[in-house]
Steps between C-alpha positions, in 0.01 A plus 500: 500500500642723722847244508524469156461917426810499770679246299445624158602854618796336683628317248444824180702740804791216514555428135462864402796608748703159427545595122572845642771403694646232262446699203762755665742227548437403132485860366851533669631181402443581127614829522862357623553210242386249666285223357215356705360171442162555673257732651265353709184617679431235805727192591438113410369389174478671192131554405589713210781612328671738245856596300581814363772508218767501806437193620334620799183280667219689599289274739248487725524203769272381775602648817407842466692679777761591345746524188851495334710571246754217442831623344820323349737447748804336503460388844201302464586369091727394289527855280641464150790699392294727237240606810728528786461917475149494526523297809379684817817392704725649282390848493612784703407507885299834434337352215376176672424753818284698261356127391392453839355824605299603201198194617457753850562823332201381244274468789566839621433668138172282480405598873547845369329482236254350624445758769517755212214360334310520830539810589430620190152326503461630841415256826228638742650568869390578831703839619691431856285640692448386909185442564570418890814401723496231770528619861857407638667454157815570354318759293308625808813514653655737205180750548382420137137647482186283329413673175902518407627458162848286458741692252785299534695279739870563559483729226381302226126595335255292554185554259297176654466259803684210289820684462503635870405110615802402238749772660425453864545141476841577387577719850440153724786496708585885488510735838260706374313654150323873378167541398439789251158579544264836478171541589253363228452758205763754674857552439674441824707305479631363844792215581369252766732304622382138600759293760492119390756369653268213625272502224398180326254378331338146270466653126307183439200576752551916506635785331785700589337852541238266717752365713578889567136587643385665173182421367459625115191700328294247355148370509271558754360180631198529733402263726114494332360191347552491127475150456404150634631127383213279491536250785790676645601478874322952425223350393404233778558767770240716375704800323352704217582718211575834628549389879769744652752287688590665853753286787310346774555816696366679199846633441573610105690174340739532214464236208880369519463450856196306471652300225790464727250377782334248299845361390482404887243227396314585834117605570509908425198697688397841330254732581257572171347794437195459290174740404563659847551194665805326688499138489775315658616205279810198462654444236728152451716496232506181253871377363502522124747508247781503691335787778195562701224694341150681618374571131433856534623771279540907638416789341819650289499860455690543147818723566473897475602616169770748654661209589528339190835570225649348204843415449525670152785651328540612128774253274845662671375557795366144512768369395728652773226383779602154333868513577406630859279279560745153351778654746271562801440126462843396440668645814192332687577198393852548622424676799233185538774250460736611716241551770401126460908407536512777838190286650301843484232282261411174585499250223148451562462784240662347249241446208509190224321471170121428645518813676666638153145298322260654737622864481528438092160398543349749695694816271403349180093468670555874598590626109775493264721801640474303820643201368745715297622633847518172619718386250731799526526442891594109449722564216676734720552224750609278254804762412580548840491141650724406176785737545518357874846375514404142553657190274253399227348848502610725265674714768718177610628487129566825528710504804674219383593748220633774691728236667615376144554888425709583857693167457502525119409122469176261563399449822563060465280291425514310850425811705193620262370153497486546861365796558233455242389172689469686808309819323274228349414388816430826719274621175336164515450516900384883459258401228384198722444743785320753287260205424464394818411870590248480231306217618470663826319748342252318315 
């Protein structure tokens, strides 16, 4: 149930940004003249299909991941005499540039829109507060104090731990970056600066901030007993509901280093304290699902409402917080990409459509805004990896463009044909990586 939610999700996310993008290309295209002979959402065969009183095709084909609008063209048909101006190859270079751009520049208006729409419902946060920093860390290091609320970082605000995970990934690679922070519910505002000159980090097993030392405010898990899996690994050792776990040397435990521990798969001895009693038992973890499990549950102490926000603005404001917010993204997505071409990154992070499914799975699960958010994020994305100036993306047609405009004729046919076989097959060994990346994460 769980794959299909992810799959239904995935695919609702993908066709709703496809005619998005395409529809830009098509808006454009009809704006300059030009006639289009179909608009289709998904590749392959037509399951259904549509004219207007232009002539144009509306379809929808099997393969949904992805679109496009098909245009006359002299290049690829025989064009008669009476259509020629309505042919894309004979309009202006700005106009087919314009052509060409409008299917990214939609994404951006819907990712702002979207984000409009958000923040004008509101989203519940958690405010940046630290609730502890590891010994030894680069935080530790800067003399940032538990109990510290982040303002910014390198100047720009930061309202929530998602945008100050988004902008520290983009300082990977830098000398150094500064911390606004103040003391929680004072104004004092101090810069720390952090040196991360050797700083790295794996986004896909921690977060940035993490990788820092910082731990945020959240819930308070206790190690106390509040539940038991029936014929669990817990269960056979003799734990109970409401058994405080201690280490063997009765040493306080935290829950994501026991969790971390019984990841080891090994025998884990704990002191239990119990009524007044300590009882020394072993636990021996059981591979399930892909991990090793006791069956026990802690006790969660729900977050302190100080803590707690909500990223709400009223219809202008919102609005603005929308075009921050699609720009903040944009030059990560930049900064990301050239960090993956420096060797900063590894490719290991690269992400492919199932790890697109799962998170449209898990946001939709979560509540509409959510998924709305979602959407915004990967349509964003979608902008950004298009305008990359790579042949048979629209930023390769568009370089090719400026070359026709410096030169003022085509770039020939030989060279594009070329270069658009060797785009095609970097984007098809990135997206085969991606995948590859993907299964490793399953």
């Amino acid at each position: 149930m769980s794959f299909l939610w992810s799959l239904v999700s995935f695919i609702i996310v993908i066709s709703v940004l496809v005619f998005v993008h395409e529809f830009g290309h098509f808006w454009a295209a009809r704006k300059c003249g030009i006639k289009v002979h179909r608009f289709s959402i998904g590749f392959g065969k037509v399951l259904w299909s549509r004219k207007d009183k232009q002539g144009t095709e509306f379809a929808v084909s099997l393969i949904p991941l992805g679109g496009y609008v098909k245009m006359l063209d002299e290049r690829n048909e025989e064009v008669p005499e009476h259509l020629k101006s309505q042919s894309f190859n004979s309009k202006t270079v700005v106009q087919r540039m314009f052509v060409i751009v409008a299917g990214p520049i939609a994404n951006f208006i819907f990712a702002i829109l979207a984000y409009w729409v958000v923040f004008m419902v509101g989203i519940p946060s958690v405010k940046p507060v630290i609730d502890s920093v590891k010994p030894d860390s680069i935080t530790a290091q800067a003399q940032i104090a538990p109990n510290s609320q982040i303002l910014a970082v390198d100047g720009t605000e930061a309202l929530d731990w998602e945008t100050i995970n988004m902008l520290l990934a983009t300082k990977l690679g830098n000398q150094q970056v500064t911390l606004t922070v103040t003391p929680f519910g004072e104004n004092r505002p101090q810069e720390k600066i952090l040196n991360i000159q050797h700083w790295t980090f794996d986004p896909d097993k921690q977060s940035a901030f993490g990788a820092l030392g910082i731990q945020p405010v959240g819930n308070k898990v206790e190690m106390k007993i509040a539940k038991i899996m029936e014929n669990s690994p817990a269960e056979r050792a003799g734990l109970l509901v409401g058994d405080e776990i201690y280490a063997k040397n009765g040493e306080e435990l935290v829950w994501r280093d026991f969790a971390k521990q019984i990841q080891q798969g090994k025998p884990v001895s704990l002191q239990v304290h119990r009524e007044g009693r300590i009882l020394d038992l072993t636990l021996i973890p059981e591979w399930q699902d892909k991990r090793y499990m006791v069956g026990i549950a802690p006790t969660v102490q729900p977050l302190n409402e100080k803590y707690r926000t909500e990223l709400k603005y009223d219809m202008l404001d919102a609005l603005w917080k929308g075009v921050e917010k699609t720009a903040q993204l944009s030059w990560l997505t930049v900064k990301v990409i050239g960090k993956l071409l420096t060797g900063d990154l590894s490719l290991n992070n690269l992400s492919g459509p199932i790890s697109i499914a799962q998170g449209a799975g898990i946001s939709s699960q979560i509540g509409l805004v959510y998924y709305l958010g979602f959407m915004a994020l990967i349509s964003v994305n979608l902008g950004m990896m298009n305008l990359f100036p790579l042949p048979v993306l629209d930023g390769g047609h568009l370089l090719f463009l400026v070359a026709e405009g410096i030169r003022g004729k085509p770039v020939s046919d030989k060279v594009q044909n070329v270069c658009y076989r060797i785009g095609a097959t970097l984007l098809l060994m990135l997206t085969g990586f991606a995948l590859f990346n993907d299964f490793l994460r399953l």
